[in-house]
N, C-alpha and C positions, 0 to 999 in steps of 0.2 A: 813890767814886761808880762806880756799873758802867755799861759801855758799851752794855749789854744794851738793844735797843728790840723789847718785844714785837709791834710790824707790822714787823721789820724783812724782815723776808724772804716775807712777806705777796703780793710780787708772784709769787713760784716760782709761787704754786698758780691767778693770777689772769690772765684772758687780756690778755696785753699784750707788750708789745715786748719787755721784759724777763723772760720767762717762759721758762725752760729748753725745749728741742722735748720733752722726757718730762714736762713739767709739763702736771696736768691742771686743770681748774678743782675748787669744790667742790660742783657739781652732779655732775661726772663722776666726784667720788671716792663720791658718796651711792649709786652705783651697783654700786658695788664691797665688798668683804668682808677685814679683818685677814686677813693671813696668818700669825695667831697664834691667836686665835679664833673667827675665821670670822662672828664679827659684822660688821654692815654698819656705815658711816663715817656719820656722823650733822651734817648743813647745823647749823650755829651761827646766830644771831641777827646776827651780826655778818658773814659773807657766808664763813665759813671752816668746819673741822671740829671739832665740837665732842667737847674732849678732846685735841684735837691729831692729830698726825698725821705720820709718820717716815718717810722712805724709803730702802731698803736698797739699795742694787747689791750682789746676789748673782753676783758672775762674768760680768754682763750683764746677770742679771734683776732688774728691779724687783719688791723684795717692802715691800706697804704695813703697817704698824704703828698701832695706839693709840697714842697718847701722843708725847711731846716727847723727845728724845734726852737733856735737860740730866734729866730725872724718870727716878724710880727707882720701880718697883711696877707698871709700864704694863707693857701686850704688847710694845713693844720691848725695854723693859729685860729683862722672862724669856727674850723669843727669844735674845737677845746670850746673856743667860748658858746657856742649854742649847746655843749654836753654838760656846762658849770650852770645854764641857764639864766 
């Protein structure tokens, strides 16, 4: 059985006590654009991003992503692999 719960970490993106200080909500990421694509992050039905959504510490800087870390085929997954070279 996997320990995997898809809200689990639900709260990072959501304004509340347990939200990281660089966590944004998902109004604040619909404002924003991949830094793989350049597409904009797209509000889900569900109050989150739809497609998911990955964040990089680049040396300090937050760089946002498509897609889920565990998925393979998203803007994070390419970025990773053109940064491993």
């Amino acid at each position: 059985m996997s320990s995997y719960e898809a809200n689990a970490n639900r709260s990072m993106f959501e304004p509340n006590e347990n939200r990281p200080s660089w966590g944004l909500s998902p109004d604040e990421f619909t404002k924003m654009a991949c830094d793989y694509c350049g597409k904009p992050f797209v509000a889900d039905s569900a109050g989150g991003v739809s497609g998911g959504l990955t964040v990089l510490d680049d040396n300090g800087t937050k760089r946002y992503y498509h897609g889920y870390d565990f998925q393979r085929g998203n803007c994070f997954d390419k970025a990773l692999q053109e940064l491993d070279g």
